[in-house]
N, C-alpha and C positions, 0 to 999 in steps of 0.2 A: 270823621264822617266822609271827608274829602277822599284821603287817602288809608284806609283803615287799618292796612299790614303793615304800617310803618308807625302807627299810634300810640303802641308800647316804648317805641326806641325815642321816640319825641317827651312824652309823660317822665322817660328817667331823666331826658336833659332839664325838664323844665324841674321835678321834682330836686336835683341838683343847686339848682340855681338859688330855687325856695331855701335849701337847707343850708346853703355852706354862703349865702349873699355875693357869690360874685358870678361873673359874668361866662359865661361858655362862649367862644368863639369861632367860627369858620367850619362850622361843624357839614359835612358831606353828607346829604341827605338825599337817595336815588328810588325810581320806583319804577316800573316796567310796565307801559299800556297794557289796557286788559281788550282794548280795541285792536292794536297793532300790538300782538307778540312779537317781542325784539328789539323792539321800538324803547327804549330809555328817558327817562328824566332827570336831570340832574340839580340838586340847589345847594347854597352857601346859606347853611340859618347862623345866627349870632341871637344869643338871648343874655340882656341884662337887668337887674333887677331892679325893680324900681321902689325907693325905699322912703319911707318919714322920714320925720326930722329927726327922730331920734331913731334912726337905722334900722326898724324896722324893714323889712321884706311885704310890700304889701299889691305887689304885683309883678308880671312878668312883661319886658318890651319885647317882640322877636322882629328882627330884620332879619329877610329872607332872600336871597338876588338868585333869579334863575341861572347855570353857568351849562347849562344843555348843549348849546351850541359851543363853547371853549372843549367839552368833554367831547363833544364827536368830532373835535378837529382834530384832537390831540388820539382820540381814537385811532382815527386817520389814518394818520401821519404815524404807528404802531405798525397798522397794517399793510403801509405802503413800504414800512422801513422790512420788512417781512418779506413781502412780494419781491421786494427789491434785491435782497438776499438771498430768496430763493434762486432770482433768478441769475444773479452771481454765480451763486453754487453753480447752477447747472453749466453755465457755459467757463466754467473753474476759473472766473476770475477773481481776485484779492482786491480789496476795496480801501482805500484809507482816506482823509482828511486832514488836512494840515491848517492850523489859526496861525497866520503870519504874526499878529496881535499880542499873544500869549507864546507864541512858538512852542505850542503843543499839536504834537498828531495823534489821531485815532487809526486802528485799523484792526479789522475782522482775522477771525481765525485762518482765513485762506492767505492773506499778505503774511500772518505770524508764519506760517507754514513755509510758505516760499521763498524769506527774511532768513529764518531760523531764529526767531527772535523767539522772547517771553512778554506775557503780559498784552494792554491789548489800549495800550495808551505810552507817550514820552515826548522827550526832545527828540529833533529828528535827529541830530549823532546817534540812534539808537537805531534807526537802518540805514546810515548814510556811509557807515563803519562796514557794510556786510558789501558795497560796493566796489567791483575790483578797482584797483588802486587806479590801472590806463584809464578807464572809465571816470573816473570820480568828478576830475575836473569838468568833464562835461557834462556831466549830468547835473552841476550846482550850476554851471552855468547857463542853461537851456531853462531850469525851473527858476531864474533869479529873472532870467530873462522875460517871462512871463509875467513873472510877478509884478515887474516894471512896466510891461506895454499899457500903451494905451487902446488896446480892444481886446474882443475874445478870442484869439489867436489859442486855440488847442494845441497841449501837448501830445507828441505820438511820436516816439521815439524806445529805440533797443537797445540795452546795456548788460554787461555780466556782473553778476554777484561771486564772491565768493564765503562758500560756510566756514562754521568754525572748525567742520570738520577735513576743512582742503579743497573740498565740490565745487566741481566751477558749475555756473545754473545761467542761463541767460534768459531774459525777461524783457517782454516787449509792456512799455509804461506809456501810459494815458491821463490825463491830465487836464483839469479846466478850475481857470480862478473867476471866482466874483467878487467885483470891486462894490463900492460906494462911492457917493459925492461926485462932485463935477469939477471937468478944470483941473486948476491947479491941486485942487484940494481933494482930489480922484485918491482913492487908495485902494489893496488889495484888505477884504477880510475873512476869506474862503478861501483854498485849494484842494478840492476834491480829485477824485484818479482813480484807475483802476489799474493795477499789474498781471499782466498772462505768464504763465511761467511755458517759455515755448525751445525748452532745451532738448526736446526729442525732435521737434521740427528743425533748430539750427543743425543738429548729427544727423538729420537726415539732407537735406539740402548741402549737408560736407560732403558726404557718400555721393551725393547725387555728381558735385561737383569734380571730386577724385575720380567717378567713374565717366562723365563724359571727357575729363582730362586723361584716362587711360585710352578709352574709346579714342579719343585725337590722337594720339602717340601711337597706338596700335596702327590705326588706319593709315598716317605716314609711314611707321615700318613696312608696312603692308607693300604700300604703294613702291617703296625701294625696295622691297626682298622681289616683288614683281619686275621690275626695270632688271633687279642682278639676275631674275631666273634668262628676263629674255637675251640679257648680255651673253648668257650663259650658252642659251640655244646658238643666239645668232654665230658664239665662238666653238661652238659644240660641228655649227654644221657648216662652217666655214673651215676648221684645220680637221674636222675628220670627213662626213659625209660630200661636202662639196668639193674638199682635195681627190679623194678616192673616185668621183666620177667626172671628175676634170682628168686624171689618170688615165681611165673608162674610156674616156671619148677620144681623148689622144691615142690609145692604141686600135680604136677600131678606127680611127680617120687613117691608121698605117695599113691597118688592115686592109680597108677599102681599098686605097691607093696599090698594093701588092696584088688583088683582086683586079683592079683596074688595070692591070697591064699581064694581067695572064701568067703573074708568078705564082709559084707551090705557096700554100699556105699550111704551116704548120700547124695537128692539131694541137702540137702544146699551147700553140699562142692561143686559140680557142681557148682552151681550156684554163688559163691565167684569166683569160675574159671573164668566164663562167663565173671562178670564185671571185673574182673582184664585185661581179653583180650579188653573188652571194652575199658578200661582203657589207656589202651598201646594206640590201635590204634588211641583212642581219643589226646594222647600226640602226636603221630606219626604225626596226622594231621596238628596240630598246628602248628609243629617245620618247616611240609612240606612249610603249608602256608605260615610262616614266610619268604624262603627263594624265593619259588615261589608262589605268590597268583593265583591259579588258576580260581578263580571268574571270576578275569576279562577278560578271554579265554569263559568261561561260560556263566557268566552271566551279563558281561558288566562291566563298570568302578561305574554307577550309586551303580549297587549292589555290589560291596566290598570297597564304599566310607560308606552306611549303613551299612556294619558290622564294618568296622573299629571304628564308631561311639557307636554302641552296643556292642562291645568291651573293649571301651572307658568307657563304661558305668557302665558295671560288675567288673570290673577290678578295678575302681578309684573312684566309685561313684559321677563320676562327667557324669552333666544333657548334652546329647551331639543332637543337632539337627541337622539334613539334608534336606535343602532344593533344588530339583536338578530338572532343568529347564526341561521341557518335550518334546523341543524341542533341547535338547541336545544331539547330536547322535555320537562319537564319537570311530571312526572306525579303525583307524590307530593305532595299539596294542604298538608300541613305545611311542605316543604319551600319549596314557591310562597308561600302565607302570609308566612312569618318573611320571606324575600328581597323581599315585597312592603311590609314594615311599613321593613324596612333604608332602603330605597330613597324611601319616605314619610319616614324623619326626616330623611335626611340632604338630601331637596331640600326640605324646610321651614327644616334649616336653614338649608341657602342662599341661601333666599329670605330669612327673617329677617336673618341674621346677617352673608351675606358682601360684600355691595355686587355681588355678579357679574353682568355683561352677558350670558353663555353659559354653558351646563352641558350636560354629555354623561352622556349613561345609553346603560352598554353591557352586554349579557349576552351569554356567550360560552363557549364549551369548549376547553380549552388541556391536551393529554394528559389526558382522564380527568376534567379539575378544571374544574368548574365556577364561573366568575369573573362576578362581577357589580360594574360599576362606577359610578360616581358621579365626575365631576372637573369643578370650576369655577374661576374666572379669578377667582375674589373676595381677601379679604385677606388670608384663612388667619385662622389662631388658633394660640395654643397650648394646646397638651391640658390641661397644669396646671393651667389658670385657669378649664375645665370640669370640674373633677374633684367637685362639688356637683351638679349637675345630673343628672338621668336621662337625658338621650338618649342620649351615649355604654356606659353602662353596660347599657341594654336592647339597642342593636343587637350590642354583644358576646354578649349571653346567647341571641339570635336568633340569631348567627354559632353558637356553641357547642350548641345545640339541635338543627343539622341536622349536626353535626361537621364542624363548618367552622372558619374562623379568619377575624377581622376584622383590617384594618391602617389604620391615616389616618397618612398623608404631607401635613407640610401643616406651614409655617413661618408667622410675620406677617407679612402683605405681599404672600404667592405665590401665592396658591390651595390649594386642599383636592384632594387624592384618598382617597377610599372605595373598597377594596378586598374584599370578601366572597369567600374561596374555600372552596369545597366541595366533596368526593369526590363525584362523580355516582353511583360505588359503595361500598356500605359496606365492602368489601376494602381501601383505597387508603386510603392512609398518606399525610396529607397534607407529614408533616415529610421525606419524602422525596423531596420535589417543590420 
């Protein structure tokens, strides 16, 4: 009457008891408010028989102990272990447990995962074995450490593993023990923890670190190939242009003095004058061009890619040809610049370095991509044995400034090609070409 859905299940225990005289025990008996849906009941019935003297069955005892409140803690505590998982999951941490006591650990499928362990319980030698060997000692001794303090002193600390398959993983581990008792008689019965597997963060923070150590190295060579250019000027215009009009001046201060006293003045001497000023300003131009090429403000990228090759020519006697596409229009003066500086190291290096008879300078548009080339018949090199040097490493950062990509093909012995390609629009994905 009290409970009536559950009437049937009660009637077999008791009719049980009637028939066979012994006792049923701890039997679970639950029933769901019909006031609050959801809302649960839980009881512990025990029924023994209660018999004559001569063993008759002539009644039924039932003790019954509500355990409602034990079931919703233990509910609970399901739910929380749930929550608490999920939210594991989400932020990819690996969970474990360790009883100093039993010297058993527990640990969830994300620890098994980033361990490469099996199973999902052991002794700790069962992930203590996947710890690289430099690391081990410390890592037993930081968690021994713990285990011994006297407060709640968190672990937080980063260590590498390695699998069984050779992978090295690196993993930042977390860490808290719960003690018992007081005093002397304090001890550890808990160490719970969590491990992140953070091996793409350690490879990135390398990278980051290799590249602000390039970035330092560059920006010192930088700063000395600057000091050797100015060396270079101030020696450039100290034994040619400033010898040449120290010259200059000397012969018209003779001049003047000839003048000054009412003797013939020769037009030859004039005209020594003349080309010596010619002279100057013809160095003066050079030294200008060198630092600024103003062609390519003038007269486009096409026309100071042909002097540079005729340049090329008189200077080295090497046969230098330009082929430049006629529908190449190339507007953006940063972009001409950097392809014009490209195009200056790599036929100085040619000239310097490769022994070649012939070299070709091609610009060109190929879907979209704007190609600029450089190929000579010289010995080649290998890149490895440049890798101290700034040339190659400025015409990359040239290529990469107008979002482009550099490429040299180029063995010992075969010749060199210099490849510069770049999106003629900033839409255009070069890796897709």
């Amino acid at each position: 009457e009290i409970i009536p859905h559950i009437a049937d299940e009660v009637l077999a225990y008791l009719r049980q008891v009637l028939n066979s005289g012994q006792p049923v025990l701890n039997l679970e008996i639950h029933s769901v408010s019909e006031s609050e849906p959801g809302l649960a009941f839980y009881w512990l019935a025990s029924y023994f028989p209660l018999k004559s003297q001569n063993g008759e069955v002539q009644g039924i005892s039932i003790v019954v102990a509500d355990v409602t409140a034990s079931k919703r803690t233990e509910r609970e505590k399901v739910v929380l272990a749930r929550q608490r998982q999920l939210a594991f999951n989400a932020a990819n941490l690996g969970w474990y447990q360790y009883n100093p006591l039993s010297n058993k650990t527990l640990w969830d499928d994300r620890f098994r995962d980033i361990f490469g362990l099996t199973g999902y319980e052991g002794p700790p030698d069962h992930f203590l074995k996947r710890i690289h060997p430099d690391d081990l000692h410390m890592v037993t001794s930081k968690v021994q450490s713990v285990l011994n303090s006297l407060d709640h002193t968190p672990l937080n600390f980063e260590h590498r593993l390695i699998l069984p398959d050779g992978t090295l993983r690196w993993v930042h581990a977390c860490g808290l023990v719960e003690f018992t008792g007081e005093g002397s008689t304090r001890y550890a019965v808990n160490f719970v923890g969590t491990v992140e597997d953070i091996t793409e963060q350690k490879r990135i923070e390398t990278e980051l670190r290799k590249s602000r150590e390039a970035l330092e190295t560059l920006t010192a060579r930088l700063e000395e190939v600057r000091e050797q250019e100015r060396t270079r000027l101030g020696r450039e215009l100290h034994d040619g242009l400033s010898q040449l009009l120290t010259s200059t001046k000397f012969k018209l201060a003779l001049l003047r003095r000839k003048m000054e006293r009412n003797l013939p003045v020769d037009a030859q001497e004039v005209g020594e004058l003349e080309g010596d000023i010619n002279h100057a300003l013809e160095q003066a131009r050079e030294m200008a061009h060198g630092l600024n090429p103003t062609d390519l403000v003038v007269r486009g990228l096409a026309a100071a890619l042909q002097d540079l090759a005729l340049n090329l020519e008189k200077a080295f006697q090497i046969k230098c040809n330009c082929e430049i596409s006629s529908t190449m229009a190339i507007d953006d003066p940063n972009v001409a610049l950097n392809l014009y500086r490209i195009a200056q190291e790599a036929l100085q290096n040619t000239a310097q370095h490769s022994h070649a008879r012939q070299v070709e300078v091609r610009l060109k548009e190929n879907k979209r991509i704007g190609q600029l080339e450089i190929l000579d018949d010289g010995t080649g090199f290998s890149p490895n044995r440049c890798m101290g040097g700034m040339g190659l490493p400025n015409m990359n950062a040239r290529a990469r400034a107008i979002g482009g990509q550099l490429q040299i093909k180029t063995v010992d012995g075969s010749g060199t090609h210099v490849i510069c390609s770049w999106p003629i629009k900033p839409d255009i994905n070069l890796s897709t070409h």
